[in-house]
Biopython code that builds the backbone (N, CA, C, O; Angstrom):
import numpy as np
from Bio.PDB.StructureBuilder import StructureBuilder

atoms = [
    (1, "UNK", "N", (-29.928, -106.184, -23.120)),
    (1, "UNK", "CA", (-30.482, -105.456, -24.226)),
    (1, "UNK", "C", (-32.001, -105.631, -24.313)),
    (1, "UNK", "O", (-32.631, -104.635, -24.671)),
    (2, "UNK", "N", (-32.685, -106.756, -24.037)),
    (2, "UNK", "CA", (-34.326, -106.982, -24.330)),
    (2, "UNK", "C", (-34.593, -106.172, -23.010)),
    (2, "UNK", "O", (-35.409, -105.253, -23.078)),
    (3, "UNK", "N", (-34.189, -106.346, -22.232)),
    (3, "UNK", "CA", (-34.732, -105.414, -20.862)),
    (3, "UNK", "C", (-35.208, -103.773, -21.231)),
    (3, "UNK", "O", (-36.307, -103.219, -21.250)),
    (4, "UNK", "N", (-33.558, -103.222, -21.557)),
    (4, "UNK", "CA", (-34.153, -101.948, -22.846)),
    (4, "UNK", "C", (-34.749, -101.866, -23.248)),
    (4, "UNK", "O", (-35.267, -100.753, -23.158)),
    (5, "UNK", "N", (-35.427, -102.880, -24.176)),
    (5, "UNK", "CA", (-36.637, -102.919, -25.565)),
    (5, "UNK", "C", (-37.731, -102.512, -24.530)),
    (5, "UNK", "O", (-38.279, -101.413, -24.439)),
    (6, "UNK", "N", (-37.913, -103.496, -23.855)),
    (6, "UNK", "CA", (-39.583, -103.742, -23.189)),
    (6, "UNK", "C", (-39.770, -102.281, -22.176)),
    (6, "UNK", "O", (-40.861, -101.718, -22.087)),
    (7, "UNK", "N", (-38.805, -101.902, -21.612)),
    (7, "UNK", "CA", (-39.436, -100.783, -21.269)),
    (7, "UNK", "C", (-39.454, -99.604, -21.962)),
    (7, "UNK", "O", (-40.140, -98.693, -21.501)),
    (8, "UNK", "N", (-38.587, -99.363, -23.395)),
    (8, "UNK", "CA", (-38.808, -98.582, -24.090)),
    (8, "UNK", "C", (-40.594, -98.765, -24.930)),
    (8, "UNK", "O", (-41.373, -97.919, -25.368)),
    (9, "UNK", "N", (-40.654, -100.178, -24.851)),
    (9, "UNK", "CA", (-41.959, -100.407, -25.618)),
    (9, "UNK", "C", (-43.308, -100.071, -24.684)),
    (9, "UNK", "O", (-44.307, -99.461, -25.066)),
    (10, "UNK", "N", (-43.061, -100.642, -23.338)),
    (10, "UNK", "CA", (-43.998, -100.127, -22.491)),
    (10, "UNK", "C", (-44.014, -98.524, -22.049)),
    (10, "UNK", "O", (-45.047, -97.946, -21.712)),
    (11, "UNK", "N", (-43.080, -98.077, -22.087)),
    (11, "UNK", "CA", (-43.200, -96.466, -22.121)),
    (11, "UNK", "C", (-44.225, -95.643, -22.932)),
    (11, "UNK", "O", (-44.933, -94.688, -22.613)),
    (12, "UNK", "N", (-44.051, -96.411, -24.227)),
    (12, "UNK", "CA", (-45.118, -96.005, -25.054)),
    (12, "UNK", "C", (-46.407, -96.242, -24.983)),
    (12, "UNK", "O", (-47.279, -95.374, -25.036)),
    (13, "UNK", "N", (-46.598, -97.532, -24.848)),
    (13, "UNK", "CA", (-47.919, -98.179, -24.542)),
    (13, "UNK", "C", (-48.573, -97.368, -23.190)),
    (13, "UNK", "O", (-49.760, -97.042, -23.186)),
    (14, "UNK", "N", (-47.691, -97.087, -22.079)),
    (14, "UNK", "CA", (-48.220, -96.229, -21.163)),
    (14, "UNK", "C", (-49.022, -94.871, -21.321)),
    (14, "UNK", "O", (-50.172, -94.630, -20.953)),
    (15, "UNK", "N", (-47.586, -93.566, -22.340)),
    (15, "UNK", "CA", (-48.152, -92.269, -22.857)),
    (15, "UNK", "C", (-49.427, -93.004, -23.423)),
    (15, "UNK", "O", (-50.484, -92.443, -23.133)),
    (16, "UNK", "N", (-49.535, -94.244, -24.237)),
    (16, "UNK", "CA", (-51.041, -93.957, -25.322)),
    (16, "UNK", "C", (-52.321, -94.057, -23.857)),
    (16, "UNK", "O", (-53.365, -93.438, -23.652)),
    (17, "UNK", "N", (-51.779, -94.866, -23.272)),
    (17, "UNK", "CA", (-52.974, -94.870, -22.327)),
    (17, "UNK", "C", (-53.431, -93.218, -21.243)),
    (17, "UNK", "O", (-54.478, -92.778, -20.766)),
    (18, "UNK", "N", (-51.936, -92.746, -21.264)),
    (18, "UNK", "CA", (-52.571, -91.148, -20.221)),
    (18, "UNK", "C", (-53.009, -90.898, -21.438)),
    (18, "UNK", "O", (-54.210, -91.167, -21.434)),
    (19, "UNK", "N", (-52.602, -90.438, -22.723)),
    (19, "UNK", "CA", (-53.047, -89.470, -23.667)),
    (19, "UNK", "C", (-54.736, -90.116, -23.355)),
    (19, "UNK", "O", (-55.550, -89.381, -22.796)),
    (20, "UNK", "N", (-55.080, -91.394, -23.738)),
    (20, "UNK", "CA", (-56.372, -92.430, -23.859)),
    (20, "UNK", "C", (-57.186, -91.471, -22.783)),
    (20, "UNK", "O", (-58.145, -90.802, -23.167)),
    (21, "UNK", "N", (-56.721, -91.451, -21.362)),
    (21, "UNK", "CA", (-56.893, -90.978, -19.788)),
    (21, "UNK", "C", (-57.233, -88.991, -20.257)),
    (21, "UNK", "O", (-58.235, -88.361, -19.917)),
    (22, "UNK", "N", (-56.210, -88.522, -20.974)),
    (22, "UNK", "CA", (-56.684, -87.356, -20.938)),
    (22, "UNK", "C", (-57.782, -86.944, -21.545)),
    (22, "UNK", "O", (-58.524, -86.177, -20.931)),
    (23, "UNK", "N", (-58.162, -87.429, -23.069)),
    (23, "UNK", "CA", (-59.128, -87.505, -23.757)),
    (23, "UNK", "C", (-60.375, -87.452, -23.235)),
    (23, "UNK", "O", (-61.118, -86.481, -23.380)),
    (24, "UNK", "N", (-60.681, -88.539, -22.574)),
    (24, "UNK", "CA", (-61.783, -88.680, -22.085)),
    (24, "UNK", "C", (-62.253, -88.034, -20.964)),
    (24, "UNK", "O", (-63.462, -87.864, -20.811)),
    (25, "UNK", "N", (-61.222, -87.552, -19.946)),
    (25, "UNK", "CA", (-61.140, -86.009, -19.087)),
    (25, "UNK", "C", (-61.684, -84.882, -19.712)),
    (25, "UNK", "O", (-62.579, -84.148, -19.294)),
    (26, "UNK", "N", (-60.930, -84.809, -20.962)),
    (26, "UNK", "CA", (-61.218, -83.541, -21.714)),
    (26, "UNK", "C", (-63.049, -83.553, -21.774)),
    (26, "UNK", "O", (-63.805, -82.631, -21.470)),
    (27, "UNK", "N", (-63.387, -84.899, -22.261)),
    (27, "UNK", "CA", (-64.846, -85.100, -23.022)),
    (27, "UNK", "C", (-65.806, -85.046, -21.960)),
    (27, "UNK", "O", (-66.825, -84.421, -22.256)),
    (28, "UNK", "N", (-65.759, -85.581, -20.677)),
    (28, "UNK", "CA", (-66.113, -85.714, -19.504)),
    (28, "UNK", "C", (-66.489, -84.180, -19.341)),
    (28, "UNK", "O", (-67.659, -83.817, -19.460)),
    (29, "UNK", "N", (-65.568, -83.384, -19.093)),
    (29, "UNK", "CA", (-65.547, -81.875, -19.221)),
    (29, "UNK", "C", (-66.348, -80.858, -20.169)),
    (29, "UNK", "O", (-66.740, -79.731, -19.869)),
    (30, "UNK", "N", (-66.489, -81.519, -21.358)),
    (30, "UNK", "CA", (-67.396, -80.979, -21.989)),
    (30, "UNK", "C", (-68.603, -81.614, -22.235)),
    (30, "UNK", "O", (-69.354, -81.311, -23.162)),
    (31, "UNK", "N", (-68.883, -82.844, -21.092)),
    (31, "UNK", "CA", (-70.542, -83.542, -21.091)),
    (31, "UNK", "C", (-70.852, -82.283, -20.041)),
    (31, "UNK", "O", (-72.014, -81.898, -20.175)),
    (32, "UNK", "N", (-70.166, -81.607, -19.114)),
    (32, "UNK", "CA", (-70.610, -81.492, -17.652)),
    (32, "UNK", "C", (-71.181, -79.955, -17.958)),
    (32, "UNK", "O", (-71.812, -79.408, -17.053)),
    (33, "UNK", "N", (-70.974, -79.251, -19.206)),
    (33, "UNK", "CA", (-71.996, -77.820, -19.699)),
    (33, "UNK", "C", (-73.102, -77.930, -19.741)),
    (33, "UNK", "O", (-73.589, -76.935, -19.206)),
    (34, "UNK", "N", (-74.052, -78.770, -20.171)),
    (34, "UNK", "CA", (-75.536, -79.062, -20.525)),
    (34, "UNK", "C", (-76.184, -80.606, -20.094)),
    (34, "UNK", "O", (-76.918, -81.375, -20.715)),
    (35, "UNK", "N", (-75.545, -80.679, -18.712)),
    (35, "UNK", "CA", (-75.727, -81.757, -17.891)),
    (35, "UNK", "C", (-77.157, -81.293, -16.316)),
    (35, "UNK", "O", (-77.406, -80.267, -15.683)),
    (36, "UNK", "N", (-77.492, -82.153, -16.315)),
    (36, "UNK", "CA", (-78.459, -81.901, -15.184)),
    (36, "UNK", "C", (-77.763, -81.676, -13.858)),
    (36, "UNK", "O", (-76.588, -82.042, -13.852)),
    (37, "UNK", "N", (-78.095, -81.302, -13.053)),
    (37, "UNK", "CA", (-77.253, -81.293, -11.500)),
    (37, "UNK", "C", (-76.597, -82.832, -11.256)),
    (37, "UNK", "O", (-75.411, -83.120, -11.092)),
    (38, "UNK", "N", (-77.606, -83.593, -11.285)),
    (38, "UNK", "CA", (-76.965, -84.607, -10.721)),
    (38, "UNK", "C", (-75.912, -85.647, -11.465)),
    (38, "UNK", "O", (-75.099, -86.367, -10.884)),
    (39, "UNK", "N", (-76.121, -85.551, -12.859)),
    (39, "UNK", "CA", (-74.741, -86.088, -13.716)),
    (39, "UNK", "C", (-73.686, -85.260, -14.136)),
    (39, "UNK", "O", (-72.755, -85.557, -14.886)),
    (40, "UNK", "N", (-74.106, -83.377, -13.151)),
    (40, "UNK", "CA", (-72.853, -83.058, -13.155)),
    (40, "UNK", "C", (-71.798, -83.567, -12.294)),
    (40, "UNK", "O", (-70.600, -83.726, -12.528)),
    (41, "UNK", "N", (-72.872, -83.915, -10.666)),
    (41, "UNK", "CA", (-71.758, -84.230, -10.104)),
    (41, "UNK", "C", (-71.265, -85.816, -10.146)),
    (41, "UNK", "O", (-70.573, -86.245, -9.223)),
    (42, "UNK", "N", (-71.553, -86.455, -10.978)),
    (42, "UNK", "CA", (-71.291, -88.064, -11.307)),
    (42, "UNK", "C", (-70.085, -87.596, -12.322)),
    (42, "UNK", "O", (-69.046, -88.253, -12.273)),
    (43, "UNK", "N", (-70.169, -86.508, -13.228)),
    (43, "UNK", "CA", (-69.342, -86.615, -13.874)),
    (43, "UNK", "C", (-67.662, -85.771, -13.521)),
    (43, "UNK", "O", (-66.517, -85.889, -13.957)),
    (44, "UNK", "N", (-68.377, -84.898, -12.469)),
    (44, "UNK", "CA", (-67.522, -84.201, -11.757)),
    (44, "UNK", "C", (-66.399, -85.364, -11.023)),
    (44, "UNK", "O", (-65.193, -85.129, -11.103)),
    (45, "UNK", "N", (-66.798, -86.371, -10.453)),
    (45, "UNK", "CA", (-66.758, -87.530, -9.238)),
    (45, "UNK", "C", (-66.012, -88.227, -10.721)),
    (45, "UNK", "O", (-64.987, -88.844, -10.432)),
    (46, "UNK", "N", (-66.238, -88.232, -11.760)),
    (46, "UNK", "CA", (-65.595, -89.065, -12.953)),
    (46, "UNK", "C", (-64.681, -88.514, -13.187)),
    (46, "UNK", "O", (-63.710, -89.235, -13.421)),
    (47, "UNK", "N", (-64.435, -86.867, -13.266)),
    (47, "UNK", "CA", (-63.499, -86.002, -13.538)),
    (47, "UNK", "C", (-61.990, -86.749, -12.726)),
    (47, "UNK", "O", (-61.004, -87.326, -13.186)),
    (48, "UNK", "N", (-62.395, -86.409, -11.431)),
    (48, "UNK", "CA", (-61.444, -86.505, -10.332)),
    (48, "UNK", "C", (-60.363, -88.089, -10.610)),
    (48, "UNK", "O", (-59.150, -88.275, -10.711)),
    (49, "UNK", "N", (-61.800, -89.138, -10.658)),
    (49, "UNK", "CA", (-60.934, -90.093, -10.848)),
    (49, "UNK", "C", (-59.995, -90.494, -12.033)),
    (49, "UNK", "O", (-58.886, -91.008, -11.893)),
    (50, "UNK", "N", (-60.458, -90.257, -12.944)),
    (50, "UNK", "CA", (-59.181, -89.968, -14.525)),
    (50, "UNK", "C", (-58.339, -88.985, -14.080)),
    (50, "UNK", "O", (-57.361, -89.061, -14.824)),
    (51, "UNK", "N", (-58.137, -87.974, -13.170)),
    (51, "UNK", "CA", (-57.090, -87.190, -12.836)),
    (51, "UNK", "C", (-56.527, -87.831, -11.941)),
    (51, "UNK", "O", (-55.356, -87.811, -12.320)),
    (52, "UNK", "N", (-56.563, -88.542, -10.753)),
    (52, "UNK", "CA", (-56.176, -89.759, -10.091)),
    (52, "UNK", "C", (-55.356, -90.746, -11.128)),
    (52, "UNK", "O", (-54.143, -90.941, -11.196)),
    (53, "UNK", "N", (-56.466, -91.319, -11.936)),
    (53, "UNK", "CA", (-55.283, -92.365, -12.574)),
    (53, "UNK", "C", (-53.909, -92.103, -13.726)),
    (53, "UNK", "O", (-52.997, -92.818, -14.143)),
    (54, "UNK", "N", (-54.313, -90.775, -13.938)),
    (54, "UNK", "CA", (-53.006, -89.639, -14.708)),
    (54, "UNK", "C", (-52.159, -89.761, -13.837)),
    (54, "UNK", "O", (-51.054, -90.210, -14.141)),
    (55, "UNK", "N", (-52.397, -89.467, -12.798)),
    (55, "UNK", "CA", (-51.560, -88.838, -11.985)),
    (55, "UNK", "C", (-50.704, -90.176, -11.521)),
    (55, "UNK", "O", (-49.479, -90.207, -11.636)),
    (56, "UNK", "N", (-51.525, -91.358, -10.946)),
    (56, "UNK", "CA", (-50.977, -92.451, -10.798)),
    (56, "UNK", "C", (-49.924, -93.040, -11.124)),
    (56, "UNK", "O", (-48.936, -93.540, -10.587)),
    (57, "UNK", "N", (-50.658, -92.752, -12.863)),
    (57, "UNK", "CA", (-49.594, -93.151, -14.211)),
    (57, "UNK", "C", (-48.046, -92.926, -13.712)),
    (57, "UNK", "O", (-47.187, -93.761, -13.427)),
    (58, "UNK", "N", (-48.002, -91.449, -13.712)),
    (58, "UNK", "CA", (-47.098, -90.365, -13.846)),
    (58, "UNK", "C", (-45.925, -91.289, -12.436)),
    (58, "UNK", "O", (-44.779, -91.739, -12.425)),
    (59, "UNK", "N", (-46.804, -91.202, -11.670)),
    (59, "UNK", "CA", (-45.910, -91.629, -9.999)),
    (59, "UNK", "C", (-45.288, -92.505, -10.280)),
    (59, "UNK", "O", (-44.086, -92.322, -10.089)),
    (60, "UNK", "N", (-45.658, -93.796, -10.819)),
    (60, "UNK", "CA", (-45.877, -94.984, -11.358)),
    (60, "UNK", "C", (-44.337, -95.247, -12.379)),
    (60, "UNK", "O", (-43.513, -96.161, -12.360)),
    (61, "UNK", "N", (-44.421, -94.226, -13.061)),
    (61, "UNK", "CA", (-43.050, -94.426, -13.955)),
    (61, "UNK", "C", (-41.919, -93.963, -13.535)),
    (61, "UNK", "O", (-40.782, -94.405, -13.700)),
    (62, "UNK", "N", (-42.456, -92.638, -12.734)),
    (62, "UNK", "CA", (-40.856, -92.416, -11.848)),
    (62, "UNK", "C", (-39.954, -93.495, -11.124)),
    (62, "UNK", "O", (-38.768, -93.825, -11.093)),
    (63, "UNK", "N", (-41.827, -94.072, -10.245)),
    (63, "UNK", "CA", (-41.005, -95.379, -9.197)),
    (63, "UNK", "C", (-40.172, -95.748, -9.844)),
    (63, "UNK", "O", (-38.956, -95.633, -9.691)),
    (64, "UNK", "N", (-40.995, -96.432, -10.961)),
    (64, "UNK", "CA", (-39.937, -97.669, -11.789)),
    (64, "UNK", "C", (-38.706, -97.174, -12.452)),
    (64, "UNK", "O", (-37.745, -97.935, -12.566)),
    (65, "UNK", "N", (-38.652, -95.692, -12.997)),
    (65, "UNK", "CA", (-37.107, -95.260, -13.341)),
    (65, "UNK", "C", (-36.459, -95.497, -12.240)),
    (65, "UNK", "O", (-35.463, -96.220, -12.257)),
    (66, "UNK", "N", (-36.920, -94.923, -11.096)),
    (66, "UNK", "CA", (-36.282, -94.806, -9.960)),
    (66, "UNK", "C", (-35.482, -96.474, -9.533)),
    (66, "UNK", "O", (-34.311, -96.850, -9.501)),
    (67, "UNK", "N", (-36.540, -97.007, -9.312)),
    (67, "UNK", "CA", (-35.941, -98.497, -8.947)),
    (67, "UNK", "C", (-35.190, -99.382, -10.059)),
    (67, "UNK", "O", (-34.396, -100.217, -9.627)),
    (68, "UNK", "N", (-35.377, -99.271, -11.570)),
    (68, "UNK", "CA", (-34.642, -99.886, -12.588)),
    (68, "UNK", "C", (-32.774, -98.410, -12.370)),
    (68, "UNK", "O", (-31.761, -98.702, -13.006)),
    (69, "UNK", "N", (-32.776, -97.136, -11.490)),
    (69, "UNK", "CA", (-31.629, -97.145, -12.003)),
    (69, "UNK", "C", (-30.657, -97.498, -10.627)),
    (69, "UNK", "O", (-29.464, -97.797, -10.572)),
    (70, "UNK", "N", (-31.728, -97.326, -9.495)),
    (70, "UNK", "CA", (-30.879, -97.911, -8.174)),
    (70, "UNK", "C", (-30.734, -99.784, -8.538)),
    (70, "UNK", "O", (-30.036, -100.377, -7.715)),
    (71, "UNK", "N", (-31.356, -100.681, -9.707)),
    (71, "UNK", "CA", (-30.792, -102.065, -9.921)),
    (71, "UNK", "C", (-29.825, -101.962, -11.198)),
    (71, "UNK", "O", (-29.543, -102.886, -11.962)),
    (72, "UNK", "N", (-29.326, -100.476, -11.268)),
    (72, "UNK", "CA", (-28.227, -100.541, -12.156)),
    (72, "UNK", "C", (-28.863, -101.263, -13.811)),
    (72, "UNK", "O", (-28.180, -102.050, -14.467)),
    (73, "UNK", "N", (-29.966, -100.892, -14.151)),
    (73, "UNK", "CA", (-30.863, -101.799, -15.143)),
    (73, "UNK", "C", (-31.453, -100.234, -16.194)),
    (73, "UNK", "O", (-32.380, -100.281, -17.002)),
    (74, "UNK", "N", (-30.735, -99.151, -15.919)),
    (74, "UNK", "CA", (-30.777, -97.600, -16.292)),
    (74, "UNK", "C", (-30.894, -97.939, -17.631)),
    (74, "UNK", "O", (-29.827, -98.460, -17.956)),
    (75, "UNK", "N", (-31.982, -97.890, -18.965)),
    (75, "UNK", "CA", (-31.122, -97.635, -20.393)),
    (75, "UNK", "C", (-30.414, -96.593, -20.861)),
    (75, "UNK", "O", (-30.611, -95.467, -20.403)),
    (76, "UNK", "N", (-29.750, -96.762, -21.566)),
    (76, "UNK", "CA", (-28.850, -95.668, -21.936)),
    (76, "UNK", "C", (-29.199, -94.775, -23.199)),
    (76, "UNK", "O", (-28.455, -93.851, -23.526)),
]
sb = StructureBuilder()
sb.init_structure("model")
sb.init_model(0)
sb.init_chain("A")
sb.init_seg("    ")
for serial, (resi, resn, name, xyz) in enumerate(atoms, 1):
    if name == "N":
        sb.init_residue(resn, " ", resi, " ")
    sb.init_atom(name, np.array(xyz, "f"), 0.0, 1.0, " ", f" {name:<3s}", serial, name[0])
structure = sb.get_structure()
């Protein structure tokens, strides 16, 4: 049963961090309108990597569904 808890609790704690991850994508995105050439492309190069670690996220939780339901450790 605590096994349940903690990844129901870290599930959450995860979404706050992509939502955290998208935010600042979003803001990043709207520094890069009235930006000089060259902190567009710093911020462009910033863009990419917050879409990287979204994306990470995302891979990241499948694994672990994936591997918590092949150890039979699935919540219900």
């Amino acid at each position: 049963m605590q096994q349940q808890n903690s990844v129901a609790r870290t599930g959450i704690n995860e979404n706050r961090v992509t939502q955290a991850l998208r935010a600042a994508r979003q803001q990043v995105r709207l520094a890069q309108a009235g930006a000089g050439r060259r902190m567009q492309d710093v911020l462009t190069e910033l863009d990419h990597i917050l879409e990287d670690q979204i994306v990470a996220i995302a891979n990241a939780a499948v694994d672990d569904s994936s591997d918590a339901e092949l150890a039979g450790n699935w919540p219900d």
